[in-house]
ROLO-648485 format. One record per residue: x, y, z of N, C-alpha, C, CB in turn; residue in three letters. Coordinates in steps of 0.2 Angstrom, whole numbers, padded with zeros to 4 digits, always signed. Atoms other than C-alpha are relative to their C-alpha. Glycine has a CB too. Layout:
BEGIN
XYZXYZXYZXYZALA...
***
This chain:
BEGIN
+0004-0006+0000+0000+0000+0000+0004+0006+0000-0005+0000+0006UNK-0005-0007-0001+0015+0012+0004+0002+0002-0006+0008-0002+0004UNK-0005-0002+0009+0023+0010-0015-0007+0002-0002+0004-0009-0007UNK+0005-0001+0004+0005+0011-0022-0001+0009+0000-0006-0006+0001UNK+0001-0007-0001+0002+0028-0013+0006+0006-0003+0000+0001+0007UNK-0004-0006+0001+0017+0036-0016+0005+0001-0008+0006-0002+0007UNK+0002+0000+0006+0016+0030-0034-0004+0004-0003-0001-0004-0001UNK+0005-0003+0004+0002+0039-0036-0001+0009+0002-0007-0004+0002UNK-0004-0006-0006+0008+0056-0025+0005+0003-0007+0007-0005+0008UNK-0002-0005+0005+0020+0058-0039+0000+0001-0006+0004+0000+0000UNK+0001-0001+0004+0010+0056-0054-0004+0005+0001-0001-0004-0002UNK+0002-0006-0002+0001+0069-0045+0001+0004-0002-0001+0002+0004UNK-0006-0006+0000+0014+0081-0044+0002+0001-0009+0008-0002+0006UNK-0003-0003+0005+0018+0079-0061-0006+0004-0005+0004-0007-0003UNK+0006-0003+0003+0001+0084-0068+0000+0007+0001-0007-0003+0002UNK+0003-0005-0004+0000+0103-0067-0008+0001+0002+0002+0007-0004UNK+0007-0001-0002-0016+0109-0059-0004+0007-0003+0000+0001+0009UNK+0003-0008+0004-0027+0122-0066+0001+0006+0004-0009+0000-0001UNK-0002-0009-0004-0023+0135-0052+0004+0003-0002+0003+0001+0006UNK-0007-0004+0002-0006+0135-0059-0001+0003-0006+0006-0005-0002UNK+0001-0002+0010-0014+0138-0079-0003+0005+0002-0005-0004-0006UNK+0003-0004+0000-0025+0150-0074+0004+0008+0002-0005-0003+0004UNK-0005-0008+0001-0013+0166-0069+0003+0000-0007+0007+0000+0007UNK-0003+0002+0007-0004+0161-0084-0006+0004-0007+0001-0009-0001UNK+0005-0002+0005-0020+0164-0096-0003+0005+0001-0004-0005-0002UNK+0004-0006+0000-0028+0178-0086+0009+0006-0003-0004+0002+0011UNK-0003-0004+0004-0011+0185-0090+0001+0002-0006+0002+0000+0001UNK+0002-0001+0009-0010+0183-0109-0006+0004-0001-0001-0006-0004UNK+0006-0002+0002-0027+0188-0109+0000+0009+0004-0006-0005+0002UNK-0001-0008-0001-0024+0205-0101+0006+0005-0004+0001+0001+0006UNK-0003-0002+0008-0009+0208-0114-0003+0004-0005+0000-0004-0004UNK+0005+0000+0007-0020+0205-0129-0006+0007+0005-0005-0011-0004UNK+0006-0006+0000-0034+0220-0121+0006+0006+0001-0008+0000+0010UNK-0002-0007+0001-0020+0233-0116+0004+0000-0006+0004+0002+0005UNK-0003-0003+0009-0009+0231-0136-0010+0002-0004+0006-0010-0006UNK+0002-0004+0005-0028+0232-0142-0003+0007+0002-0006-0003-0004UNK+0002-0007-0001-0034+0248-0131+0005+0005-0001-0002+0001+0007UNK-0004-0003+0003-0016+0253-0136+0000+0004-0007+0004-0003+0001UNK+0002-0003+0005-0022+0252-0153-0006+0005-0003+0001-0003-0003UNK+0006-0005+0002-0037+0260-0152-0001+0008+0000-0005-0001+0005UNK-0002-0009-0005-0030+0276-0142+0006+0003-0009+0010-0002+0014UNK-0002-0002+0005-0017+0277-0159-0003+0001-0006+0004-0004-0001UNK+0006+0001+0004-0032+0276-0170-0004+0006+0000-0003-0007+0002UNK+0004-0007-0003-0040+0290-0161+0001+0007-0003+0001+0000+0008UNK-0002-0005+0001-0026+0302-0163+0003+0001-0006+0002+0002+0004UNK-0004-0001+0006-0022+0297-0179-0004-0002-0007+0006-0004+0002UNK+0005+0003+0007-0040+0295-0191+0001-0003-0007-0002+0004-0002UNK-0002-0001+0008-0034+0298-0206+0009-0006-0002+0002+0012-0003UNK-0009+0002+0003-0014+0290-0205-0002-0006-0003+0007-0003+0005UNK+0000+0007+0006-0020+0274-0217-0002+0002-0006-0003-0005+0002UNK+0006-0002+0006-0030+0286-0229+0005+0004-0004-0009+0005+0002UNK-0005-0004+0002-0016+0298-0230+0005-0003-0005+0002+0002+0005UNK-0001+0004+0009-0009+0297-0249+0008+0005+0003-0008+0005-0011UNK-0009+0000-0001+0011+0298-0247+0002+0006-0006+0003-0010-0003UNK-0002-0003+0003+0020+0312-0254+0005-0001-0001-0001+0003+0001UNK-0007+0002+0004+0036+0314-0265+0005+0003+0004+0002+0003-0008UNK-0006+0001-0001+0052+0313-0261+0003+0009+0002+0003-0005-0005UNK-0002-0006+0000+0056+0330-0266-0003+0005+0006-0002+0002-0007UNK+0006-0004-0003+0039+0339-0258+0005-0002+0007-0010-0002-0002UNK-0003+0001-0006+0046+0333-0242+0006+0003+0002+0000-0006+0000UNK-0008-0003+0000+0065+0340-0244-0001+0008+0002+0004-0001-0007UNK+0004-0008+0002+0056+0357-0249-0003+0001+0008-0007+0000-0008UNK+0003-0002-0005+0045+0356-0232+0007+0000+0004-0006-0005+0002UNK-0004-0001-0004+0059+0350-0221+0005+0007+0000+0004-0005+0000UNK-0009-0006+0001+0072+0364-0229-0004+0007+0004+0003+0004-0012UNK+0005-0008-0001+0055+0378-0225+0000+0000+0006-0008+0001-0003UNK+0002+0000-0006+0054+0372-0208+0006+0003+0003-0003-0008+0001UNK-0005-0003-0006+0070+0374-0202+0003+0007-0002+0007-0005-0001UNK+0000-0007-0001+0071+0391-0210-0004+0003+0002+0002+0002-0004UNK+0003-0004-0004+0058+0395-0201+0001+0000+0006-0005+0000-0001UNK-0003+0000-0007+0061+0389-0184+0008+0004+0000+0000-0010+0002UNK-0005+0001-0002+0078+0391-0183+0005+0009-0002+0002-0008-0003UNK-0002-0008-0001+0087+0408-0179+0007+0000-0001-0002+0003+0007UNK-0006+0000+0003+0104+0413-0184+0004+0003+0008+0000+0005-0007UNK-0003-0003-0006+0107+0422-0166-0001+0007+0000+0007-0001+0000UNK-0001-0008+0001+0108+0441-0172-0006+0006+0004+0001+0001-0008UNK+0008-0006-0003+0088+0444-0167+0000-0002+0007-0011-0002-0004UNK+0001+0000-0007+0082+0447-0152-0005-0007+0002-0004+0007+0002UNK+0005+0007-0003+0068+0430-0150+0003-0005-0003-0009-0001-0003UNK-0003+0007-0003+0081+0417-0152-0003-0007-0003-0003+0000+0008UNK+0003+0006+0002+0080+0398-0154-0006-0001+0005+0006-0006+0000UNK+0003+0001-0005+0065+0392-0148-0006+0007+0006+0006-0004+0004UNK+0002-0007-0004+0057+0410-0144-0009+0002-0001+0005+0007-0005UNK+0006-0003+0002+0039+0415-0145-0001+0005-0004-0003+0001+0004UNK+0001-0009+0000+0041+0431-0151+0003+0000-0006+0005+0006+0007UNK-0002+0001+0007+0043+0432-0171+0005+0006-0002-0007+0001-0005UNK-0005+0000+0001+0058+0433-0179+0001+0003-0008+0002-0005+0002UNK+0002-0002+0007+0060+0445-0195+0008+0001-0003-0005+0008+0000UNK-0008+0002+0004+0074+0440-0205-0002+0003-0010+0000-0014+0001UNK+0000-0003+0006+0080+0451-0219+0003-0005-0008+0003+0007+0001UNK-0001+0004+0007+0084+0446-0238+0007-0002+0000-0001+0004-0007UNK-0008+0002-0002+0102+0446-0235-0001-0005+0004+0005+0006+0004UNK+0002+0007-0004+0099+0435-0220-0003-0007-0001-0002+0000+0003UNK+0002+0007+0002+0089+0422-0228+0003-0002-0006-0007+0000-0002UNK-0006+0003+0004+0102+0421-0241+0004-0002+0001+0003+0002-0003UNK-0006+0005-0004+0115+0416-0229-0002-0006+0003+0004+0003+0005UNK+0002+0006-0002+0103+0404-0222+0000-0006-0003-0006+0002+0002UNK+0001+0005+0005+0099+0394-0237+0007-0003-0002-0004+0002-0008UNK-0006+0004+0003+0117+0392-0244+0004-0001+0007+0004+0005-0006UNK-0005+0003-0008+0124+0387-0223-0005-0008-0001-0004+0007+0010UNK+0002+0008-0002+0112+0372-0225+0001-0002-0006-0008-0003+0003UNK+0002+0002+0005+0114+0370-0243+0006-0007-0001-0001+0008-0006UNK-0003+0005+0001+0121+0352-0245+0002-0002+0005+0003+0000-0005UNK-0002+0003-0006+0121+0348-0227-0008+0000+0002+0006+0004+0005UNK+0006+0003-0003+0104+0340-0220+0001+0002+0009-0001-0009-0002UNK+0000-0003-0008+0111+0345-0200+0003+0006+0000+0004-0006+0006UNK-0004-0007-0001+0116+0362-0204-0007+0003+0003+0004+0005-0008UNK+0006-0001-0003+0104+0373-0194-0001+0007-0002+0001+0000+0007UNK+0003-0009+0002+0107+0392-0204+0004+0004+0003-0008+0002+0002UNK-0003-0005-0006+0117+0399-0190+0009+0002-0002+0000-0005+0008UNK-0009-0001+0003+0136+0397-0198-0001-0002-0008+0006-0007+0006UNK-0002+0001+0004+0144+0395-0214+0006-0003-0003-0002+0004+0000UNK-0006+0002+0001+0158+0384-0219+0004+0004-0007+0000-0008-0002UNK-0006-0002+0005+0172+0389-0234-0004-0003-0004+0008-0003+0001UNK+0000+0004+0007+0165+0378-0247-0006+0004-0002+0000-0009+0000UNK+0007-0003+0002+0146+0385-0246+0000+0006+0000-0005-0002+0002UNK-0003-0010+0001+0155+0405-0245+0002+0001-0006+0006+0002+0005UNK-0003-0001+0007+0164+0401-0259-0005+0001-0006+0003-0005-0002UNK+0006+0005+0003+0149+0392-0268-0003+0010-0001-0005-0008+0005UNK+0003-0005+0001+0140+0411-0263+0001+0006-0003-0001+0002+0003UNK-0004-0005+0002+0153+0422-0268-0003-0002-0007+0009-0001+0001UNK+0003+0003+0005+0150+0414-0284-0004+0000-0005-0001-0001+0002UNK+0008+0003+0001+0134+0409-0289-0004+0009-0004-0005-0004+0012UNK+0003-0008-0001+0129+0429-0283+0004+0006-0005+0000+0002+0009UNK-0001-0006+0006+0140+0436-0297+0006+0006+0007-0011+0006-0003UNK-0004-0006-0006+0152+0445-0280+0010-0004-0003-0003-0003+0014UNK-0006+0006+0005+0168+0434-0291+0001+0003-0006-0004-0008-0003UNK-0001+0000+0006+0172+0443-0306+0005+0001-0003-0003+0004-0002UNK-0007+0000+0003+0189+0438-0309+0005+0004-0003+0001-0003-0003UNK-0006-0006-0001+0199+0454-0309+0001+0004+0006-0002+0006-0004UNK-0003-0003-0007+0194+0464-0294+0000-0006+0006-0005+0007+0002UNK+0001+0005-0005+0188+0449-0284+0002-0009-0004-0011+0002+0002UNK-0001+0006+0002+0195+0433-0287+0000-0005+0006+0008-0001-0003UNK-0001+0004-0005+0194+0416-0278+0004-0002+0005+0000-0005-0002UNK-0005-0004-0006+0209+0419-0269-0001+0004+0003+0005+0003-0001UNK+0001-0007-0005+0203+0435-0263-0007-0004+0005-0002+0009-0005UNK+0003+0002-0004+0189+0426-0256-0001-0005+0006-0003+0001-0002UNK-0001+0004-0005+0196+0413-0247+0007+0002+0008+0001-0008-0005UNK-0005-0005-0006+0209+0425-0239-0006+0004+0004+0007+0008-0004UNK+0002-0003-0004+0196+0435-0233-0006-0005+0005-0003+0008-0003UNK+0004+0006-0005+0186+0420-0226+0005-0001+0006-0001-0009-0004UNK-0005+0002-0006+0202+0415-0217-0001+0006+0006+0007+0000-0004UNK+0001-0007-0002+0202+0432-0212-0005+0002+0010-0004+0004-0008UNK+0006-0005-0003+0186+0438-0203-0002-0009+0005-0009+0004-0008UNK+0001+0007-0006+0183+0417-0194+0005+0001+0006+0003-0007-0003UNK-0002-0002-0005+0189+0414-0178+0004-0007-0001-0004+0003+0007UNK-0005+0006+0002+0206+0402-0176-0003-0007+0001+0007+0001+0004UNK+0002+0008-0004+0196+0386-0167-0006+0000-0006-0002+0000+0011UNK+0006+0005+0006+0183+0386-0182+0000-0001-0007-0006+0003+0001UNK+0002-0001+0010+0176+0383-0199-0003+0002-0003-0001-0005-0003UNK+0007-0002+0001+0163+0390-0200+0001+0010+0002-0005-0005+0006UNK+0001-0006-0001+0158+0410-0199-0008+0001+0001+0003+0004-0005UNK+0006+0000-0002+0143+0416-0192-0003+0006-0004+0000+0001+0007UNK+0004-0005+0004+0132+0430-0200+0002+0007+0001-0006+0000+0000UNK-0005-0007+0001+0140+0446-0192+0006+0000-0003+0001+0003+0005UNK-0007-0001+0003+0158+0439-0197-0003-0001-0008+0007-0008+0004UNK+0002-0002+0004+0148+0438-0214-0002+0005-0002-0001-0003+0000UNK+0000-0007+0001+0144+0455-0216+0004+0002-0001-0002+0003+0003UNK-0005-0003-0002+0160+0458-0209+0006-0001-0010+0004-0004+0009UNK-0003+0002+0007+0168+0448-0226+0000+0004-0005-0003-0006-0003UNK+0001-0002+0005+0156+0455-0236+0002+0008-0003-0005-0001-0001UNK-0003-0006+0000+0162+0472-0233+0003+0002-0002+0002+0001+0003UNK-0006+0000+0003+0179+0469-0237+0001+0000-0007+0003-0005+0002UNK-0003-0001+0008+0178+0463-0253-0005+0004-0004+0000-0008-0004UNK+0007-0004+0000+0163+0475-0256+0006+0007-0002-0007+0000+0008UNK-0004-0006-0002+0177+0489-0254+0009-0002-0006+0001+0000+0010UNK-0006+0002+0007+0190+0479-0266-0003+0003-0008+0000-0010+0000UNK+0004+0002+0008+0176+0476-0279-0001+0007-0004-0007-0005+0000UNK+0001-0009+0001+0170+0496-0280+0004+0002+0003-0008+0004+0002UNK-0005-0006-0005+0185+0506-0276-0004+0009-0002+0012-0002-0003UNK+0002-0005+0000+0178+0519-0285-0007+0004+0007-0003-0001-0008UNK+0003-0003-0005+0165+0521-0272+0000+0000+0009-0005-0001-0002UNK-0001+0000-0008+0162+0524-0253-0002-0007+0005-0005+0006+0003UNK+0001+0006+0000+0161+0510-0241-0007+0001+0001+0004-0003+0005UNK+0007+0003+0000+0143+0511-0237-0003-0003-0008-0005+0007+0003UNK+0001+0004+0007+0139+0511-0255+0003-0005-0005+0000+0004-0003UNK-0002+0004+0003+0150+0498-0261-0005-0007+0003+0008+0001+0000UNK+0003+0004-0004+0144+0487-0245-0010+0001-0004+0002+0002+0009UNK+0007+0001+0003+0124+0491-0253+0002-0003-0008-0006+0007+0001UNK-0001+0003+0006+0129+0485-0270+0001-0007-0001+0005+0003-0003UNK-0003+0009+0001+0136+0469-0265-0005-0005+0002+0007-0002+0004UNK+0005+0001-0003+0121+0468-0254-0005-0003-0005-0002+0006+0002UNK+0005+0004+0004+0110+0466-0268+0002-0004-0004-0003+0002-0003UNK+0000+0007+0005+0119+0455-0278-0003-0007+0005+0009-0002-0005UNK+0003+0006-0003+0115+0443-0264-0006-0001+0003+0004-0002+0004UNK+0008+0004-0003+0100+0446-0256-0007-0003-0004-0003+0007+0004UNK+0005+0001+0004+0085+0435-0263+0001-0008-0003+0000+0005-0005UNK-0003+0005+0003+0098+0422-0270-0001-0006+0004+0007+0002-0001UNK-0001+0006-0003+0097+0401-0269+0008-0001-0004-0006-0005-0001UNK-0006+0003+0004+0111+0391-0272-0001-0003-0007+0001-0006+0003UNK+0004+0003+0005+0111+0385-0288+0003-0008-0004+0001+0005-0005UNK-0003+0007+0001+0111+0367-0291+0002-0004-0006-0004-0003+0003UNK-0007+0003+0005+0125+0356-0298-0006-0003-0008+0006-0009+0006UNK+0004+0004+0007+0116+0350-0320-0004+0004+0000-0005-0008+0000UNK+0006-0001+0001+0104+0364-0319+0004+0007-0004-0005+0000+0007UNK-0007-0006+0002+0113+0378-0332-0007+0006+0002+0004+0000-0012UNK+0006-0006+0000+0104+0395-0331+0004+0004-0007+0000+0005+0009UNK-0001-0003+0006+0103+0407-0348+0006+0004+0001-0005+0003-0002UNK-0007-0005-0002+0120+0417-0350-0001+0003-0008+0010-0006+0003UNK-0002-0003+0005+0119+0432-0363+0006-0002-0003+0000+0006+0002UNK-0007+0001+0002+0132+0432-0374+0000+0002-0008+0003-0007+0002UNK+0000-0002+0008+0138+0440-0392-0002-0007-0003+0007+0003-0002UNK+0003+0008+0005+0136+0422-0402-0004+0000+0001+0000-0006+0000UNK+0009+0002-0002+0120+0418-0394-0007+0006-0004-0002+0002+0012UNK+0004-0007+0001+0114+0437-0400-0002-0003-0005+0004+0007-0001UNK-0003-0003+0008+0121+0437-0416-0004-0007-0004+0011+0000-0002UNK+0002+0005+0002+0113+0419-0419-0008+0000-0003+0002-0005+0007UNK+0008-0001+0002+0094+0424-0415+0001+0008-0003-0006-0001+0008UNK+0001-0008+0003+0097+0442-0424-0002-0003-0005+0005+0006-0002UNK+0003+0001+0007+0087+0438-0441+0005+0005-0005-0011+0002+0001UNK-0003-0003+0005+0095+0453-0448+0007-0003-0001-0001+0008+0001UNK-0004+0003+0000+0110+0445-0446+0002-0006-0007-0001-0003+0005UNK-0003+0004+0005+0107+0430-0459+0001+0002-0007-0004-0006+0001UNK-0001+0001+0006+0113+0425-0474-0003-0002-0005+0004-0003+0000UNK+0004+0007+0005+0108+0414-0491-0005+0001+0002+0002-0009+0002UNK+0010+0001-0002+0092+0406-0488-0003+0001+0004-0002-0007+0001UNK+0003-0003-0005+0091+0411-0472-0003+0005+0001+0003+0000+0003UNK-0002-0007-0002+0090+0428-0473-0009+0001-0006+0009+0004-0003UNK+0007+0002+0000+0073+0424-0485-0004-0003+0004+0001-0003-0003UNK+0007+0000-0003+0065+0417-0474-0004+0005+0007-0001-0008+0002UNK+0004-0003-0004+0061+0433-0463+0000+0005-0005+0001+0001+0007UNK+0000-0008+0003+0056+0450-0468+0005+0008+0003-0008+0002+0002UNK-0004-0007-0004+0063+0469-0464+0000+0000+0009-0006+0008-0003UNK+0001-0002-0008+0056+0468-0446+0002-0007+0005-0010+0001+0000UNK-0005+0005-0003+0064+0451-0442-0008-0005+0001+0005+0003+0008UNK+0007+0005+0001+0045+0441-0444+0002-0004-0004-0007+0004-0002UNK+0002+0006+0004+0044+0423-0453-0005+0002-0003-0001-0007+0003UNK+0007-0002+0004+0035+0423-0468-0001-0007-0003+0002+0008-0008UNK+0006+0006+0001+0029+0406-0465+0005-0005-0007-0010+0005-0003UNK+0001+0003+0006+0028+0396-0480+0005+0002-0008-0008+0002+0000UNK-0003-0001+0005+0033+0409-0493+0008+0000-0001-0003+0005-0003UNK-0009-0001+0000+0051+0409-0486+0001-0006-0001+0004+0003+0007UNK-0004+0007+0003+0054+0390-0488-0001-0004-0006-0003-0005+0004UNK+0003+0003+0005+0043+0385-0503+0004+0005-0006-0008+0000+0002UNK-0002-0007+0006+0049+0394-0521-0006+0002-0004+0006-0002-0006UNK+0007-0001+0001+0033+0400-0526+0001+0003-0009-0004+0006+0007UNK+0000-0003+0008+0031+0401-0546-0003+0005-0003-0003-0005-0004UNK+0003-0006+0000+0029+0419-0553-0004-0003-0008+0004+0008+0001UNK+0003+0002+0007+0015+0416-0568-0004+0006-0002-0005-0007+0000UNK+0005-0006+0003+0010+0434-0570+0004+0001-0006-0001+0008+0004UNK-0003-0001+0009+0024+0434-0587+0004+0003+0002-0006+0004-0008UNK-0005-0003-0002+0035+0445-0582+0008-0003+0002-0003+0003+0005UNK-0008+0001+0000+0055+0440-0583+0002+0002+0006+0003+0004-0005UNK+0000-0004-0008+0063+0441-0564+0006+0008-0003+0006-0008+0010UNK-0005-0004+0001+0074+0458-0563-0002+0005-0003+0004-0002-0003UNK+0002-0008+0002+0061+0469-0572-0005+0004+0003-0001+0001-0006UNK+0004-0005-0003+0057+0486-0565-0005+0002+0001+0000+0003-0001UNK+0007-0003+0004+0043+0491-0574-0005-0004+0001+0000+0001-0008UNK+0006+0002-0002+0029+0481-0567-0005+0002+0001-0001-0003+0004UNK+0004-0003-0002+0013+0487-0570-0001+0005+0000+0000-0002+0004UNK-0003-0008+0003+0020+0503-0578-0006+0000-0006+0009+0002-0005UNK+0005-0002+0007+0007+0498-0594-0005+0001+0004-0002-0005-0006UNK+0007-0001-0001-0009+0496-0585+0000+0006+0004-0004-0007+0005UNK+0002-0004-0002-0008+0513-0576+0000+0004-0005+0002+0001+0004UNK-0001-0008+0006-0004+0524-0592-0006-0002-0003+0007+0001-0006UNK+0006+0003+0003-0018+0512-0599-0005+0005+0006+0000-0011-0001UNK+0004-0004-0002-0030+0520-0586+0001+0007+0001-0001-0001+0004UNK-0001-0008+0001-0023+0539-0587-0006+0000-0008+0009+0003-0002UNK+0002-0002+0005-0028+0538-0604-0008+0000-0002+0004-0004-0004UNK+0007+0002-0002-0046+0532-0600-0002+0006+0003+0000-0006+0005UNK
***
């Protein structure tokens, strides 16, 4: 009787009992209710995120680029990063903003490196390789920065533009040389690398001047530089009798009506 009980003692033990299952399944089962009241509460504040039609690639670059030049303050105003108090940023200033982030995604607008100063110098026409050359503008970069950085901030920018503002117009005074150089940049973006922009130029002129052409060309427009269509390409047969080269067209039928 001893073996048979204590045979049956440890098939017992080996069975679990339902007391033991039951914490187990109330807890899975309270899981599964707080991931779906989690998803309900996501669902709530977020109606539309599954209806919402996906935008390009681009439109998005363009939002992020607007966002951080609107949040984000260069230092010089009074309301600050993170300021309530609206921040009125002039044309000059939003020109150094764009080309400070321009081909850096964690630039914030506030400084400017060597490469995207150059790039402004540039771009903005402050470069016209006599008075102002690329040498001259990476001496005065050197120049107006401070030794422990790479970068220049917007008043050592002014300070730059100053300089070579006073190289580039010697004929005039510094304030007025500094507002000339002013506008070649304020307004300006960078301008990105495959994209050409039109550039005057004598050839280009002389190419579209009509009064210019030659030969066959020079048929197909009139005195005023207008196409004349059709009759400048085509050779249109004269069948009023008249031989090409003579003057007198139309000399009889008026004397024929005097005499009438």
């Amino acid at each position: 009787m001893g073996t048979a009980e204590s045979t049956k003692r440890k098939q017992m033990s080996a069975i679990p009992s339902t007391a033991q299952k039951e914490p187990n399944s109330h807890t899975s089962m309270a899981d599964q209710k707080d991931n779906i009241d989690d998803f309900k509460v996501q669902t709530a504040k977020h109606p539309n995120l599954g209806s919402a039609p996906l935008r390009p690639h681009s439109e998005q670059s363009k939002d992020r680029m607007s966002k951080r030049l609107s949040t984000d303050s260069n230092g010089t105003s009074d309301g600050g990063v993170g300021s309530s108090t609206p921040v009125e940023v002039t044309a000059l200033e939003e020109s150094f903003r764009r080309f400070a982030i321009h081909g850096d995604t964690r630039a914030t607008g506030k400084d400017l490196h060597g490469k995207n100063w150059s790039k402004l110098c540039k771009d903005c026409g402050v470069i016209d390789g006599k008075n102002i050359t690329l040498t001259d503008v990476d001496i005065v970069f050197s120049k107006v920065k401070k030794k422990s950085c790479r970068t220049i901030t917007y008043d050592e920018f002014r300070a730059a533009l100053a300089e070579l503002a006073r190289k580039k117009y010697k004929e005039k005074t510094g304030e007025e040389a500094e507002a000339e150089v002013f506008k070649l940049i304020e307004g300006k973006t960078p301008v990105i690398a495959g994209v050409t922009r039109a550039v005057a130029s004598p050839t280009v002129s002389r190419l579209t001047d009509p009064t210019k052409f030659t030969g066959s060309h020079k048929e197909r427009f009139d005195d005023t530089g207008r196409g004349k269509g059709k009759a400048g390409r085509v050779d249109v047969v004269d069948t009023s009798g008249y031989v090409s080269g003579y003057k007198h067209r139309g000399t009889y039928e008026k004397k024929l009506n005097k005499l009438a």
